[in-house]
C-alpha positions in Angstrom: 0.0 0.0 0.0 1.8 3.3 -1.4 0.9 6.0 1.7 1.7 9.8 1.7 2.9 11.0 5.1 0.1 13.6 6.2 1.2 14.6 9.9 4.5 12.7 11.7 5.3 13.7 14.9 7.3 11.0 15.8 10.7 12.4 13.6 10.9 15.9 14.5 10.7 18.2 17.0 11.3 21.3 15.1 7.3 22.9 15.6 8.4 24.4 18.7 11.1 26.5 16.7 7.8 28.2 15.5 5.7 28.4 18.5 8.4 30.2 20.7 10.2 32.1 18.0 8.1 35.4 19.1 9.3 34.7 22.8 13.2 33.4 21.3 13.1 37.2 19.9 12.0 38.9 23.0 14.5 36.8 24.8 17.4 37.5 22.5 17.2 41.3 23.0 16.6 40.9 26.3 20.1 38.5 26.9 21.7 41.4 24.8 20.1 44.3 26.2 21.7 42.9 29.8 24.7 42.4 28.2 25.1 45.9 27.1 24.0 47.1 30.3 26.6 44.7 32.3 29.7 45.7 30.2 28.6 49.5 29.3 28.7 50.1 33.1 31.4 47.2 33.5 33.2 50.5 35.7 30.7 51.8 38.0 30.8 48.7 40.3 29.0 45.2 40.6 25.0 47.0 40.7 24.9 47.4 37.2 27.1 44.4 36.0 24.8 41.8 38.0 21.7 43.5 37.0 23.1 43.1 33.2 24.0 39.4 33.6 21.2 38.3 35.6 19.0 39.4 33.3 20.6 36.9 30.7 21.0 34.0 32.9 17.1 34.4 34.0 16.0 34.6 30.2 18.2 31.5 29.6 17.0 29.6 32.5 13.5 30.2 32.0 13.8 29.2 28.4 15.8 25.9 29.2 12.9 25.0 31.9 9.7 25.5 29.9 11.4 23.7 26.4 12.9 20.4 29.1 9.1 20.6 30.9 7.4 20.1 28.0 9.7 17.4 26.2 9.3 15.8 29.9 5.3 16.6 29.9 4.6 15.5 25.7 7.4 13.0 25.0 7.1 11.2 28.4 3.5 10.8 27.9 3.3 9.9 24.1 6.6 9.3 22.6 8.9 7.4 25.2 6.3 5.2 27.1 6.7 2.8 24.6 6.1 1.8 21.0 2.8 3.1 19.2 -0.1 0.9 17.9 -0.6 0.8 14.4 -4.2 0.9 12.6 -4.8 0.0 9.0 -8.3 0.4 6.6 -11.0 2.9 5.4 -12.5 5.6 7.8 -15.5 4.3 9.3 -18.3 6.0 10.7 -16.9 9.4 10.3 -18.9 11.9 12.3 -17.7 15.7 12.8 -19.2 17.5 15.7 -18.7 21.7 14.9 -18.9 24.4 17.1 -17.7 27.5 17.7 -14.5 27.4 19.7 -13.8 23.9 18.8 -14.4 21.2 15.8 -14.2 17.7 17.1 -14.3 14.4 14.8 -14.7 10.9 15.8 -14.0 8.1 13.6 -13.6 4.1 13.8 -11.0 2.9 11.6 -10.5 -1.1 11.6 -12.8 -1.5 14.6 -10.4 1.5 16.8 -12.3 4.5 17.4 -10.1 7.5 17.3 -10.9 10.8 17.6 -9.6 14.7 18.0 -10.4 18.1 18.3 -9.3 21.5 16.6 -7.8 22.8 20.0 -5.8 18.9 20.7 -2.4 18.3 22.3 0.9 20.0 21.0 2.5 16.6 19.2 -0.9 15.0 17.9 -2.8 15.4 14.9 -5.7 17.8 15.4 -6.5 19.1 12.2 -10.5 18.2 11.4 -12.0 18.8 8.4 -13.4 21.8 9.1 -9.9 23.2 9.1 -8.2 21.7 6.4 -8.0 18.4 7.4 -8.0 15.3 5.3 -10.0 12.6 7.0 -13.0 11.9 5.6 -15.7 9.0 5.6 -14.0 5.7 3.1 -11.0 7.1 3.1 -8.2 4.5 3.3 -5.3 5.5 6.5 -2.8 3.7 8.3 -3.1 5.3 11.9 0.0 4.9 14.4 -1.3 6.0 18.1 -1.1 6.4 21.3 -3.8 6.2 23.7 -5.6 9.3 22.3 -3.2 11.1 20.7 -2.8 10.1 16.4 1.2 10.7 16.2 1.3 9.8 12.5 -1.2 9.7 10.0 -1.1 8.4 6.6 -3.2 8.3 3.4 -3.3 6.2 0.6 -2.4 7.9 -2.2 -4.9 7.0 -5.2 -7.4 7.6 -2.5 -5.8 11.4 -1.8 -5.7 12.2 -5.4 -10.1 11.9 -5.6 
């Protein structure tokens, strides 16, 4: 069965290079903006030098603790508790549940019901139909899963092409 890869997130971890590039940006003028102030007053005494360096170290520890809790939190949960089960076949009983703040879709696929929501966990597939997602009632997928969250999703091509 020749499948196209719709959503992995077993192989990268590069979506959180997005999601905190607005605070990596804050952060980097705020590391520089206490360096400047450390060495541009490196000669009026130790006030302004600590000031200027513990600004940086506090942006860089902060940083380094959210990033390592949420790799602990996420990849603890669904990645590194063991291997993933894998389901194969056509999209059965497809139902898709709209509302405002949040679409949610349910679907059974080789007698495993899955199922997700617009607003799901950072690492799983939450993209319903609604929003641009693919699944769809007949459509052939091989599913790869953990507990709730769908960490790779793929389609059959001939099937993506209709």
């Amino acid at each position: 069965m020749q499948t196209q890869v719709v959503f992995d997130s077993t192989s990268s971890e590069a979506r959180w290079l997005l999601w905190y590039s607005p605070l990596l940006f804050l952060g980097g003028l705020l590391v520089l903006s206490g360096l400047r102030v450390s060495f541009v007053n490196w000669k009026q005494g130790w006030g302004p030098r600590l000031l200027g360096l513990g600004l940086a170290v506090l942006f860089i520890c902060a940083f380094w603790f959210k990033y390592s809790y949420n790799h602990w939190i996420y990849f603890t949960e669904y990645h590194d508790s063991g291997p993933y089960q894998t389901v194969e076949g056509p999209v059965e009983n497809y139902l898709a549940r709209p509302a405002r703040e949040m679409n949610f879709e349910q679907f059974t696929v080789n007698g495993v019901r899955l199922g997700y929501g617009s607003l799901g966990m950072p690492k799983c597939f939450s993209r319903p139909a609604a929003n641009g997602g693919p699944i769809r009632e007949g459509l052939p997928v091989r599913i790869a899963y953990k507990g709730s969250c769908i960490v790779k999703l793929e389609i059959l091509k001939s099937a993506q092409a209709e």
